[in-house]
N, C-alpha and C positions, 0 to 999 in steps of 0.2 A: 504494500500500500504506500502511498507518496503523502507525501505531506508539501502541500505547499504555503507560504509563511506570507502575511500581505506587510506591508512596510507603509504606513502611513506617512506626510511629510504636509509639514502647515508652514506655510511662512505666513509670519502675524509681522512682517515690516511693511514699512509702506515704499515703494517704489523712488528714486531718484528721479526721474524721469516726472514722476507724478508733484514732486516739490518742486522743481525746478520751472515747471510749467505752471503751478498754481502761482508762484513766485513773479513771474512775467504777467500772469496776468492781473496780479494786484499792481504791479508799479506801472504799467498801462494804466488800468483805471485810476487810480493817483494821480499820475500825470492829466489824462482830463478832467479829472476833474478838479484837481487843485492848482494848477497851471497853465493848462491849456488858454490862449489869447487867440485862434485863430490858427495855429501852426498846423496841426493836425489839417483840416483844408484848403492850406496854403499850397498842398501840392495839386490840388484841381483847378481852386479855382483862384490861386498869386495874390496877389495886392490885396485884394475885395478881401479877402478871409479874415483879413487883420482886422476891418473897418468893419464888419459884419458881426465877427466872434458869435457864431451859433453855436457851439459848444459850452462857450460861457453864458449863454443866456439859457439855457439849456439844466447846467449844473447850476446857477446864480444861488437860490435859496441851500441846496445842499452844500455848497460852499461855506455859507454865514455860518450853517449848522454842525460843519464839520470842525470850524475854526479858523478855514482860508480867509485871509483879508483879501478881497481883490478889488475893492474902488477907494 
């Protein structure tokens, strides 16, 4: 008769891959939202982005609320 033996294996880490990415995408959202003047659509649409800032009008109150000065 045979016996065969099962080998269980749990990895309880979390991925590098997976910090590294949630990490990019916190300092993105930081950046627009605490930073951002325009730059982020400065590459569609030049000049107008700056004078426009839809981003900033956009994030305005979460701003205030987060602690960003921005006027």
């Amino acid at each position: 008769m045979s016996q065969s033996n099962q080998i269980n294996v749990s990895k309880n880490t979390v991925p590098i891959l997976a910090i590294v990415a949630l990490a990019v995408v916190f300092a993105v959202g930081l950046f627009l939202v605490g930073f951002d003047q325009g730059h982020v659509f400065s590459i569609a649409f030049g000049e107008q982005a700056f004078e426009d800032s839809y981003i900033h009008e956009l994030t305005h109150d979460m701003r205030h609320a987060a602690g960003f000065p921005c006027h």
